[in-house]
C-alpha positions in Angstrom: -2.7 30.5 -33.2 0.1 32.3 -31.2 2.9 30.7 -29.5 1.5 31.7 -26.1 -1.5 30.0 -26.9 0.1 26.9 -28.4 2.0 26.3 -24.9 -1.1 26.8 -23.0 -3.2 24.4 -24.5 0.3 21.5 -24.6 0.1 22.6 -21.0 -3.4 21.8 -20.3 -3.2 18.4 -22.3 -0.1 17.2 -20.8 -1.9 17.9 -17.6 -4.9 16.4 -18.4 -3.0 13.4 -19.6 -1.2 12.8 -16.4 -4.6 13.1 -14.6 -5.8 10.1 -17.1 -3.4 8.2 -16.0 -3.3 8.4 -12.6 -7.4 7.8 -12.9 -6.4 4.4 -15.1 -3.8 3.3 -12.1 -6.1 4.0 -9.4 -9.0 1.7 -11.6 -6.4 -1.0 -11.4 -6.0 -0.7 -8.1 -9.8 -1.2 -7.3 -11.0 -3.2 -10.4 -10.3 -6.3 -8.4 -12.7 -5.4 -5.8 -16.6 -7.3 -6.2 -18.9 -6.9 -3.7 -19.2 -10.0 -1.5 -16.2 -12.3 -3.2 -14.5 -13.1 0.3 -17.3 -14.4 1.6 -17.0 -12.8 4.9 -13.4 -13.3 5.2 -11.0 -10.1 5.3 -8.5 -10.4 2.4 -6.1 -8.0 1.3 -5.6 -7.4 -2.8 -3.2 -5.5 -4.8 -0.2 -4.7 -2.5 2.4 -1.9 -4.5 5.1 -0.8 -3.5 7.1 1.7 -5.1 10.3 4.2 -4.5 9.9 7.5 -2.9 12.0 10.7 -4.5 13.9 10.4 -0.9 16.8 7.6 -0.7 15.9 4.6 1.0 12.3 5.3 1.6 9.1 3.8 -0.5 5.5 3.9 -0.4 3.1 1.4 0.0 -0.2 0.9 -0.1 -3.5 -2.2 -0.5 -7.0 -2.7 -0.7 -8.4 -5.0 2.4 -11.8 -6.1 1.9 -14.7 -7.4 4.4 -17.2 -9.5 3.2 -20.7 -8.5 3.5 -22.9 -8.5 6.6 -19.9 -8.6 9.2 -19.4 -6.3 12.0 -16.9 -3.8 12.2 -13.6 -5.4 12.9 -10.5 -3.5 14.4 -7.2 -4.8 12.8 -3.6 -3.8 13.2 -1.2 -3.7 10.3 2.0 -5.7 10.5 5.0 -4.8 7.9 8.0 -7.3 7.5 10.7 -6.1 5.2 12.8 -8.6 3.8 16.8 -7.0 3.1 19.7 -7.9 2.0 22.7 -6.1 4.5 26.2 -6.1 2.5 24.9 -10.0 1.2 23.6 -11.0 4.9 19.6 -11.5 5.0 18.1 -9.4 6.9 14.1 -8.4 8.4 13.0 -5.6 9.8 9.2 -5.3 11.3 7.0 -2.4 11.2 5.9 -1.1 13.9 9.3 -1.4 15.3 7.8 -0.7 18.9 4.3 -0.5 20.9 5.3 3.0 20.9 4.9 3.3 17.4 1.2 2.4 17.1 0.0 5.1 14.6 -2.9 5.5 13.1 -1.0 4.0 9.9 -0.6 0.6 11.7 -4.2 0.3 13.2 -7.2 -0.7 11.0 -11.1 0.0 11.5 -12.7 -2.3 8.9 -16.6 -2.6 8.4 -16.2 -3.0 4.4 -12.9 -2.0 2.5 -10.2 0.1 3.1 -7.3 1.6 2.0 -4.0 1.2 3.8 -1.0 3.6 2.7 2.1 4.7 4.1 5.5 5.2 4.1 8.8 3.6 5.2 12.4 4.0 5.5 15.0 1.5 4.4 18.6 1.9 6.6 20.9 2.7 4.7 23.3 0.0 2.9 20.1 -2.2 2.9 18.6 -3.7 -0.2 14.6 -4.5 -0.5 13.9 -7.6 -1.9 10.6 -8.1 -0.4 7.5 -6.7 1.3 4.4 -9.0 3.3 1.6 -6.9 4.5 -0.1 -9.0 7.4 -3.4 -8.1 9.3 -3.9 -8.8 12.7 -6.5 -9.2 15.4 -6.1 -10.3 18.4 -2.6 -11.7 17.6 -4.0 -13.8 15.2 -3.1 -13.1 11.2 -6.5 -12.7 9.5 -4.8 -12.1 5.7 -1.4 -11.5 4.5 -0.1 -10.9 1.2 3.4 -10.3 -0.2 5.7 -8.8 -2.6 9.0 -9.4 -4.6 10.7 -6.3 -5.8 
């Protein structure tokens, strides 16, 4: 077998290993999932969050699941960051304004969903914590959190 060949084929396999495990994480990410376990209620599972290439900016993203036989519920998604600013505690909530209502913040639920997206972290702030909250009507239907 040629070199040309050789560096093909370590090519394709690296390749092919990187899709495996992207495949494997995205499993985990759903494995928790069983079809009517909530028991009508909306609950949100596996929260991640995880550094972006850009400084100061991560990704997030959960799995919120409806129980079977409900109705289509529209919910909104609340972020609360949780910083440390040069020792000082600090919390910043996203979506900072009405304004802001993207389609990132707002939920149409009639079974499961996935909720991504990505934020920015001001500068000379350090993350300790992220809490996902879901809302309708004002009222908090299912949080979850995260120490990082």
């Amino acid at each position: 077998m040629d070199t040309q060949t050789r560096t093909k084929l370590n090519l394709l396999i690296g390749n092919l290993e990187a899709e495996n495990a992207r495949l494997k994480e995205e499993l985990a990410f759903f494995e928790d999932f069983v079809p009517g376990t909530s028991g009508g209620a909306v609950t949100l599972k596996g929260l991640q969050v995880t550094k972006d290439t850009v400084p100061g900016q991560y990704r997030y993203r959960a799995l919120v699941i409806q129980g079977s036989q409900k109705p289509t519920v529209q919910l909104k998604v609340q972020i609360l960051l949780k910083m440390l600013n040069q020792n000082k505690p600090a919390i910043m909530v996203l979506p900072r304004k009405q304004e802001e209502q993207a389609a990132q913040f707002n939920l149409e639920l009639s079974r499961f969903a996935r909720v991504s997206g990505v934020f920015q972290v001001p500068e000379n702030n350090q993350l300790e914590s992220v809490e996902m909250r879901l809302m309708e009507a004002g009222n908090i239907k299912a949080q979850t959190s995260i120490r990082l």
